[in-house]
Phi, psi and omega in degrees: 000143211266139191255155177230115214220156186311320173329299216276294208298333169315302168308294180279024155271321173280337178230291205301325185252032209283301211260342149299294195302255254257350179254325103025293191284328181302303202296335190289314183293329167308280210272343187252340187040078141282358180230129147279176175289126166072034180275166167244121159233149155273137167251103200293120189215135188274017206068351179275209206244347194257319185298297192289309204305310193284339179292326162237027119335333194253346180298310195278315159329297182314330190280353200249307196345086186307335202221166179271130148182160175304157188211119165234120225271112195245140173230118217239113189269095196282355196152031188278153158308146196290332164318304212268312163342315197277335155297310185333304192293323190287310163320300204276031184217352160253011170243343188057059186249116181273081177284179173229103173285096183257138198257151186214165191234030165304310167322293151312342187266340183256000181271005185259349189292101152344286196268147174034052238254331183254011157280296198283001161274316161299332172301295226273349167287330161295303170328298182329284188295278203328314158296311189284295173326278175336285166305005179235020165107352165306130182223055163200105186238152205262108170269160198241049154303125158267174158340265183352302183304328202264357161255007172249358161325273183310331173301302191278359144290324164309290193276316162299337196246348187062057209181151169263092175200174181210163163294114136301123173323330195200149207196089153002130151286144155254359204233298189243111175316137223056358180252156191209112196269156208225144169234070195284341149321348219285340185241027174248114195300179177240346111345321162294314181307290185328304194272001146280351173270343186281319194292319198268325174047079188224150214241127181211176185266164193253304179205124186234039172298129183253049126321285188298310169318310205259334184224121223267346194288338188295322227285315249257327180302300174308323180295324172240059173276163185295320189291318176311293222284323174294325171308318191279298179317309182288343173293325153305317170296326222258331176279003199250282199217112153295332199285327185338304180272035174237314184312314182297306197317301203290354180279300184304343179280335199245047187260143193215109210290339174271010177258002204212139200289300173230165145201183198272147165244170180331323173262022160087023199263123171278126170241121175268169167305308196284028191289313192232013154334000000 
């Protein structure tokens, strides 16, 4: 077994996986100008694998830097179980990721919730970081959102939601002012990710919801979720036509506004075709 050390897992973000990962991530920070001169971000980490990865990405990013800004690497323990808490620490301290760990009671506050119980959990953990980010001075915090997420994004809106939309590279906060969430992940496959953590034989947590933990018929819920299920649909398709998840990506950048029956503008006022027919 491959012994495993921050060094060994650096070097291949810098040579083997240099142009999946770390060029990717640049290019996402380029073209989206997700970072400025003298930003403070938190980089927000879930213990998984798209988090610690993107954590040290910003880590290597630190080493390249034309400009000055911050970094503060946040981990928000909404109810984890003491195993999976104690990996969070055990990654981040054989990877030499310096966290800050703060405790939060989401997990218990959300768990008697019937309806959308992991929608109304993820708002309040992004409130949660926005806040906490925010108190240590911060005006940016970093989600470790991928590619992937963001053409299966764009599927499920489609088919679930009746709508034209996407994961945006980057977003206003509407609640706490000045703050702005950035997805520097955002052109980065989620197959590279899997083979530099398989490549590193690196242990990360999968789900550490105590949903999943306590009742076995949810996690079985979870398993035929609407996200799952689009994920499989585009991996069907995709084997068919490679271009397909390029294809997805790229509908929304290629949007042709006299081609489209309505739509919504930034102030939420709908507008039709025959308006101006």
């Amino acid at each position: 077994m491959k012994n495993i050390n921050a060094e060994e897992v650096e070097k291949s973000i810098q040579k083997k996986f240099h142009k999946e990962l770390f060029s990717k991530f640049c290019k996402a920070i380029n073209e989206y100008q997700l970072i400025k001169e003298n930003d403070k971000i938190a980089v927000c980490i879930s213990g998984g694998k798209d988090s610690i990865l993107m954590a040290k990405l910003f880590q290597e990013l630190m080493r390249h830097h034309k400009f000055y800004f911050e970094l503060v690497f946040l981990v928000m323990d909404p109810g984890y179980s003491k195993p999976n808490r104690d990996l969070i620490e055990k990654n981040a301290s054989l990877l030499n990721i310096p966290i800050e760990i703060f405790n939060s009671t989401i997990f218990e506050n959300v768990f008697n919730i019937e309806k959308s119980p992991c929608y109304i959990c993820a708002r309040m953990r992004r409130g949660e970081l926005y806040n906490k980010a925010k108190s240590l001075g911060c005006n940016k915090i970093a989600l470790g959102h991928h590619y992937d997420d963001v053409i299966e994004t764009i599927l499920m809106g489609m088919l679930y939601g009746g709508q034209v939309q996407t994961m945006m590279p980057k977003i206003h906060s509407t609640n706490y002012e000045g703050m702005e969430l950035i997805r520097p992940m955002y052109l980065i496959r989620e197959s590279d990710i899997k083979k530099w953590r398989d490549y590193n034989n690196l242990n990360f947590l999968q789900c550490a919801c105590k949903f999943t933990e306590k009742n076995a018929d949810y996690k079985s819920d979870i398993n035929s979720s609407k996200r799952l299920k689009v994920k499989k649909i585009i991996s069907e398709l995709a084997k068919e036509d490679p271009q397909i998840e390029a294809n997805i990506f790229k509908s929304v950048e290629n949007v042709n506004l006299s081609t489209i029956i309505a739509y919504k503008d930034k102030s939420n006022i709908k507008h039709n075709f025959k308006d101006e027919y």
